[in-house]
BAFI-3210 file (N, C-alpha, C; in Angstrom, 3 decimals, decimal comma, padded with zeros to 6 digits):
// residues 78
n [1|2|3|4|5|6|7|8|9|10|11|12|13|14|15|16|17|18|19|20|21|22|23|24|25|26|27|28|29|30|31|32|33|34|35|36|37|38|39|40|41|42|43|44|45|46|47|48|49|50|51|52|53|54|55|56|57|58|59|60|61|62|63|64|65|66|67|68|69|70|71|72|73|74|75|76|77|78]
n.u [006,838|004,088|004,484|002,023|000,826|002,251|001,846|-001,041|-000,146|000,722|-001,437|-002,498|-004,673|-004,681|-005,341|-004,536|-002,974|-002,167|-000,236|001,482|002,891|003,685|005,687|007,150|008,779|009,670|011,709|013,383|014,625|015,936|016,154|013,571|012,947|013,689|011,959|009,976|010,148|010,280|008,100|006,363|007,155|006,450|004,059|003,282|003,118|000,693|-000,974|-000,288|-002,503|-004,636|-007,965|-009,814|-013,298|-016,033|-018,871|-022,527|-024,634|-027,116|-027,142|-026,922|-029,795|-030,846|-029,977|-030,938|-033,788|-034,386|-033,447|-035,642|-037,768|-036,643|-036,764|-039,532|-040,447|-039,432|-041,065|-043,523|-043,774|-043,382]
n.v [001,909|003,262|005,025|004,623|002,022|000,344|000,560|-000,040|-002,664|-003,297|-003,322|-005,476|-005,119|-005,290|-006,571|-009,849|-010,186|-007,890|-007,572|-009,606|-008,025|-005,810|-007,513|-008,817|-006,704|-005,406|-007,535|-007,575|-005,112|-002,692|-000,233|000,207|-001,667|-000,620|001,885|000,418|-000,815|001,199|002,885|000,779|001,135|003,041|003,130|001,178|002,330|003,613|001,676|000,734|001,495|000,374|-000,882|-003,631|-003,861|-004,890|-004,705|-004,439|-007,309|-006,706|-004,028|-003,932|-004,227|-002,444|-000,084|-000,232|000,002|002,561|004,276|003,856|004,768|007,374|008,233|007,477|009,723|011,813|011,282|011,924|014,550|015,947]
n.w [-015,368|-013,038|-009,946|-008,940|-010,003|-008,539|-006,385|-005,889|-006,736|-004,160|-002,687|-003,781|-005,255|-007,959|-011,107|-011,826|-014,123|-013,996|-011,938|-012,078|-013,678|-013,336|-010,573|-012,193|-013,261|-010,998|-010,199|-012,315|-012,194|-010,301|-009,468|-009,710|-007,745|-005,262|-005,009|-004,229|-002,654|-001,004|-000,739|000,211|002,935|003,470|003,360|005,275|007,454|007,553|008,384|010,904|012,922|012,505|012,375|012,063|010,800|011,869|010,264|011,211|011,223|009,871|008,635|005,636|005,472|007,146|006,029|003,198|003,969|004,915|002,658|001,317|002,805|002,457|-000,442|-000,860|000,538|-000,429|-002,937|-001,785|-001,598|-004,096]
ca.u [005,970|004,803|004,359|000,443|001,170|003,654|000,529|-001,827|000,655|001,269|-002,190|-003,149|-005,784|-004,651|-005,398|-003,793|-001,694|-000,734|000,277|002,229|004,040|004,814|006,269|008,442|009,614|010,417|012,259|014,456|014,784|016,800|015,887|011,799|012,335|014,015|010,776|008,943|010,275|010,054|006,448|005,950|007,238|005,273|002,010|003,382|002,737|-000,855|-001,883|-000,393|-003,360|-005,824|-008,269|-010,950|-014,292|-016,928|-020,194|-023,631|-025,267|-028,544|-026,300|-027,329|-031,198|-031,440|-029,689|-032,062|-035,252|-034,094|-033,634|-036,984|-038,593|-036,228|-037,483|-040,982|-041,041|-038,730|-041,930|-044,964|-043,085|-043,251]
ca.v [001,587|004,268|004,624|004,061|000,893|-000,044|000,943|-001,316|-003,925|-003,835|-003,718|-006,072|-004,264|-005,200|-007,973|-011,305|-009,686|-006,476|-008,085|-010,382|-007,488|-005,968|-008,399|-009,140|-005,473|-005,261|-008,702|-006,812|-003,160|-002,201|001,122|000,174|-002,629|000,230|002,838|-000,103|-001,001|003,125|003,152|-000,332|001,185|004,482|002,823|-000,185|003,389|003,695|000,394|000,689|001,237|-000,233|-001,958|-004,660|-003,163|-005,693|-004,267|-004,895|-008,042|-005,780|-002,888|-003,468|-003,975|-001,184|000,981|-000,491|000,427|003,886|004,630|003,493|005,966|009,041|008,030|007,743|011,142|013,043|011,552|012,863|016,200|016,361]
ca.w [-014,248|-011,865|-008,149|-008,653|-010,219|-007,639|-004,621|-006,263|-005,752|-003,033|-001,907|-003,996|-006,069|-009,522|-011,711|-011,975|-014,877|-013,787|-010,739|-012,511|-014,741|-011,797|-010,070|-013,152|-013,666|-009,786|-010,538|-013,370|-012,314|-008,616|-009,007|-009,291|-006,423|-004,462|-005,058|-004,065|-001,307|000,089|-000,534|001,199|004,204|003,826|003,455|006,265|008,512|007,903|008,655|012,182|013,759|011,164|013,163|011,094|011,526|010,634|009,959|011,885|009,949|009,146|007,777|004,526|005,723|007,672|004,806|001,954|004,452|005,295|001,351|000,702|003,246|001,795|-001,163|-000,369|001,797|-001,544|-003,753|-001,324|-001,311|-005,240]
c.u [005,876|003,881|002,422|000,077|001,554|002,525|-000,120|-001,621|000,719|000,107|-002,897|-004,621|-005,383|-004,843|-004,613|-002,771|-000,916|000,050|001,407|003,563|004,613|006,060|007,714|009,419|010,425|012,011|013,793|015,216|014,987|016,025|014,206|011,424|012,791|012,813|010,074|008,781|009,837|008,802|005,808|005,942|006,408|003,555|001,805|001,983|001,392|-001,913|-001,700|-001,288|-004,768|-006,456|-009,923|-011,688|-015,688|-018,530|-021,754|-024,173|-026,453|-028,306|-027,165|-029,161|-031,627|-030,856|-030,662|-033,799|-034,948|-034,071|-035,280|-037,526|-038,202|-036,545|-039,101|-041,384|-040,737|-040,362|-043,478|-044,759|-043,889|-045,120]
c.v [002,824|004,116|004,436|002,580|-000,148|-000,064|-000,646|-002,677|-004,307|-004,055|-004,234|-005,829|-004,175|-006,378|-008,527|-010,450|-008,704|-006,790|-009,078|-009,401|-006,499|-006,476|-009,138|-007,523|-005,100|-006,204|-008,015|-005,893|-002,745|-001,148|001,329|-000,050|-001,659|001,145|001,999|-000,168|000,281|002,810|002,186|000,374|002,289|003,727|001,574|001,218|003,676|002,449|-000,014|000,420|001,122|-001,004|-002,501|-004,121|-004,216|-005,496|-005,097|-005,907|-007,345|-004,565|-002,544|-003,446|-002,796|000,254|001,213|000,021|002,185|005,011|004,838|004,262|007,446|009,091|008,261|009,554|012,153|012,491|012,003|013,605|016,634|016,839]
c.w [-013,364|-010,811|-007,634|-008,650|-009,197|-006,215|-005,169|-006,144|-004,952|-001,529|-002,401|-004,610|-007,315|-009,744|-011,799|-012,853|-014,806|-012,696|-011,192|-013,236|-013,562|-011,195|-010,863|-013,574|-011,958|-009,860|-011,384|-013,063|-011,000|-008,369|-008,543|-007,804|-005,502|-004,296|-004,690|-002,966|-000,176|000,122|000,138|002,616|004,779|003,572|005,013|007,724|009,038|008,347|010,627|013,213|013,165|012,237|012,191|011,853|010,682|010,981|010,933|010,851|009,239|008,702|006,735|004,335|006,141|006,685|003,769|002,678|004,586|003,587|000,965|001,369|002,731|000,749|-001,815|000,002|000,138|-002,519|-003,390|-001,558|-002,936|-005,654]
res [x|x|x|x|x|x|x|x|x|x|x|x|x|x|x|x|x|x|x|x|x|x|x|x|x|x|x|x|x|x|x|x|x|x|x|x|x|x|x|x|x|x|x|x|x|x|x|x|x|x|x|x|x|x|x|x|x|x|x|x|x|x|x|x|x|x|x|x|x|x|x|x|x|x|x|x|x|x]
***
């Protein structure tokens, strides 16, 4: 197992099964659940001042219109 593995875990960014084999090799192996635990606390660090940022509802409208004119303007040009 290595310490990429062990991230993904722990933020929950792996599938049902790797998450599971994981969870069973931590289960087994001191020395893993020990590397796991370090990197828990080094990533706890960056979340400190994590603050939820939840997007304007017309985000993705006013993104998809703004395309469509750079679009537009890059095929007058041509």
């Amino acid at each position: 197992m290595n310490p990429e593995d062990m991230i993904g875990h722990l933020l929950n960014l792996l599938d049902a099964d790797e998450q599971q084999h994981i969870q069973h090799c931590l289960e087994h192996d001191a020395r893993a659940k020990s590397l796991c635990q370090k990197l828990a606390c080094r990533l706890a660090v960056l979340s400190v001042d994590r603050v939820e940022v939840t997007p304007p509802q017309t985000l993705a409208i006013r993104t998809c219109q703004r395309l469509r004119i750079v679009i537009e303007s890059h095929r007058s040009d041509a």
